[in-house]
C-alpha positions, -999 to +999 in steps of 0.1 A: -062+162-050-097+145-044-102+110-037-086+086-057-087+046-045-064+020-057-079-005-076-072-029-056-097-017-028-121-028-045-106-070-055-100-073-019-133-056-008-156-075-027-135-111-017-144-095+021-179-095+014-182-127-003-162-149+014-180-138+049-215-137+032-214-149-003-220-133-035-255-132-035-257-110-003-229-091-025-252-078-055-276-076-028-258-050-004-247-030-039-284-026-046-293-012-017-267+012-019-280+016-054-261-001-077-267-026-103-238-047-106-243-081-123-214-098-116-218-120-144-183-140-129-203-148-098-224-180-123-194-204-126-192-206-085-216-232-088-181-250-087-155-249-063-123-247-082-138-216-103-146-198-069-114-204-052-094-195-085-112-162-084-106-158-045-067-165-057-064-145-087-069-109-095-101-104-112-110-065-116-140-067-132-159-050-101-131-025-100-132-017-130-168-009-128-164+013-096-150+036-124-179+045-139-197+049-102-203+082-088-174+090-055-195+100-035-209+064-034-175+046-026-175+056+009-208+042+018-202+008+001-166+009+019-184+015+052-209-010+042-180-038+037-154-027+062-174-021+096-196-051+089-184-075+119-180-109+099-156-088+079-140-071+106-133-108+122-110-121+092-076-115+106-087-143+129-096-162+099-068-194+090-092-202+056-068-197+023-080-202-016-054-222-030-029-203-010-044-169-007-047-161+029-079-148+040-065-132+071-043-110+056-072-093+029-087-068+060-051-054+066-041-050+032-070-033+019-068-003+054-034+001+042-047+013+007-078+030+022-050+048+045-029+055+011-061+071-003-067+096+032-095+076+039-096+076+083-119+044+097-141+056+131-154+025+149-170+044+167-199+058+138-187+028+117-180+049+091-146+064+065-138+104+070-121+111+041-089+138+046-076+156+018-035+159+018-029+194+013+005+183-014+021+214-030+037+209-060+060+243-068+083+222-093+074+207-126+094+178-116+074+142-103+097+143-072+101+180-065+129+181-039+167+172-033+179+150-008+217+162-007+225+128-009+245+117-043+229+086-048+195+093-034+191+128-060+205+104-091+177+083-087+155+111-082+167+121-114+161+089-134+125+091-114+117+129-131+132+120-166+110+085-169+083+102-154+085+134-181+085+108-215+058+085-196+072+057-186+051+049-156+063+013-151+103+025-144+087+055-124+075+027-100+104+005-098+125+035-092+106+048-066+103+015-048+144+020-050+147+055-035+123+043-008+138+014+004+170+033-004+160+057+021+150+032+048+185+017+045+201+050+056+181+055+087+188+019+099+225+028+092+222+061+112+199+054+141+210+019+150+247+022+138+264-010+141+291+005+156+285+025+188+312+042+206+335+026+183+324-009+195+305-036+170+267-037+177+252-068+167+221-058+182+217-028+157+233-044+132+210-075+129+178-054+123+192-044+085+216-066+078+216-103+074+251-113+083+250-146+073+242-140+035+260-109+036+233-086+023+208-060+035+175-077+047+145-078+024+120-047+024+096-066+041+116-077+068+135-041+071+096-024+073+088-050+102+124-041+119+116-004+113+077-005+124+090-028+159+114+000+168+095+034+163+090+040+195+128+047+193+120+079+172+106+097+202+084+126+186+079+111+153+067+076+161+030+082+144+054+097+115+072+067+113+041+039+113+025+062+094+052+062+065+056+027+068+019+017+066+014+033+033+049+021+019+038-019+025+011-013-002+028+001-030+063-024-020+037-055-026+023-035-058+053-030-074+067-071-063+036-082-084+049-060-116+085-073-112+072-114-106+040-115-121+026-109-156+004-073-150-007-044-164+009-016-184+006+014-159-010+046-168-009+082-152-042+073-134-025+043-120+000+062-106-017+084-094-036+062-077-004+050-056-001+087-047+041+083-049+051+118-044+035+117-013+049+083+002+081+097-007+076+131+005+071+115+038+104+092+036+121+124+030+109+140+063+125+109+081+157+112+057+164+147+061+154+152+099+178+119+107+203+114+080+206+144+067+198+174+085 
């Protein structure tokens, strides 16, 4: 599969360059990389409530025009954006548009550069794009078993929404067998009862005791990420997995609490769900189910 980009790189990309710059150094940095985007949103900032409800909303207007750019220019308008060291400071950044946090735009948009095989080089301050190698030998969306009852029903309901086109359940469902599967390693490699003897330690990092439910995904990545050093071998498997599940968790929270978009196979694709899946599988079936 070539390169295919979330749309989203490209909201949070062009709020990087703006807010560290503004948007005239924004059409101006395009045209040297030759292109002629207008922009035409960029006139009502001559007030501040229109710019910050911009900064706070998604506006994919410049996303949307990517589309009709030629790939080969998306890395060196990335590289352009990403490496530029105003940009690369925003983490440290406390500003927020009406809530929005600045600091958390950089992160989120190398975890869906990541998602897309894009690898950053500080060094040449510059994206090397690697191509996953995915073989797909079944005509099914999610090709393989788990052996696990409830894990392969869901896989099930995944392949049949996927085969009439519904795109929007394929996403919710896979957000379910993902977390799903993140459960079950908790529960086998920090059981909350170890040689027969209560472990609150273990049990604490996916299980909130006091409300009597399972953490939420968020907190149950962070538990995950702090502990993979405990996976030995598979560490960089493990961050790896979890970097590119934080992405699509967040995409598919704003299509359960937000009014969005009706999904398409391109948008899907675009979230490369197989994949993240295929990699939570690794981890399921090495530790869980060997």
């Amino acid at each position: 599969m070539g390169l295919i980009l979330n749309k989203r790189v490209w909201v949070l990309a062009e709020r990087l360059f703006i807010h560290t710059h503004g948007c005239d150094d924004f059409l101006g940095m395009l045209k040297r990389c030759d292109i002629d985007y207008i922009g035409n949103a960029y006139a009502s900032f001559k007030t501040t409530k229109n710019r910050y409800i911009f900064m706070s909303e998604e506006n994919y207007d410049f996303a949307e025009y990517m589309d009709s750019v030629p790939i080969y220019k998306h890395l060196k308008i990335l590289n352009k954006i990403v490496f530029d060291n105003s940009v690369k400071n925003t983490p440290n950044d406390n500003w927020n548009y009406y809530g929005e946090q600045v600091k958390t735009w950089l992160p989120d948009l190398m975890e869906l550069l990541k998602l897309g095989g894009l690898i950053p080089n500080d060094l040449t301050r510059e994206f090397h794009y690697t191509e996953t190698n995915e073989v797909h030998t079944s005509d099914d969306f999610i090709a393989h078993s788990f052996n696990d009852p409830f894990l392969d029903y869901i896989r099930m309901e995944i392949n049949k929404a996927h085969a009439v086109g519904l795109y929007l359940c394929v996403m919710f469902l896979s957000r379910k067998l993902i977390e799903a599967i993140i459960i079950r390693l908790f529960e086998v490699v920090f059981p909350k009862l170890v040689n027969k003897k209560y472990s609150d330690k273990n049990h604490e990092l996916w299980y909130e005791k006091n409300k009597n439910r399972y953490h939420n995904f968020d907190v149950l990545l962070d538990n995950l990420k702090a502990k993979s050093n405990m996976f030995q071998e598979d560490e960089d498997l493990v961050t790896e997995t979890i970097s590119i599940i934080r992405p699509f968790k967040n995409e598919t929270n704003l299509c359960v609490h937000a009014d969005y978009k009706i999904p398409d196979n391109h948008y899907l694709d675009s979230w490369r769900v197989p994949h993240i899946i295929s990699l939570s599988r690794k981890l399921f079936k090495k530790y869980c189910n060997p």
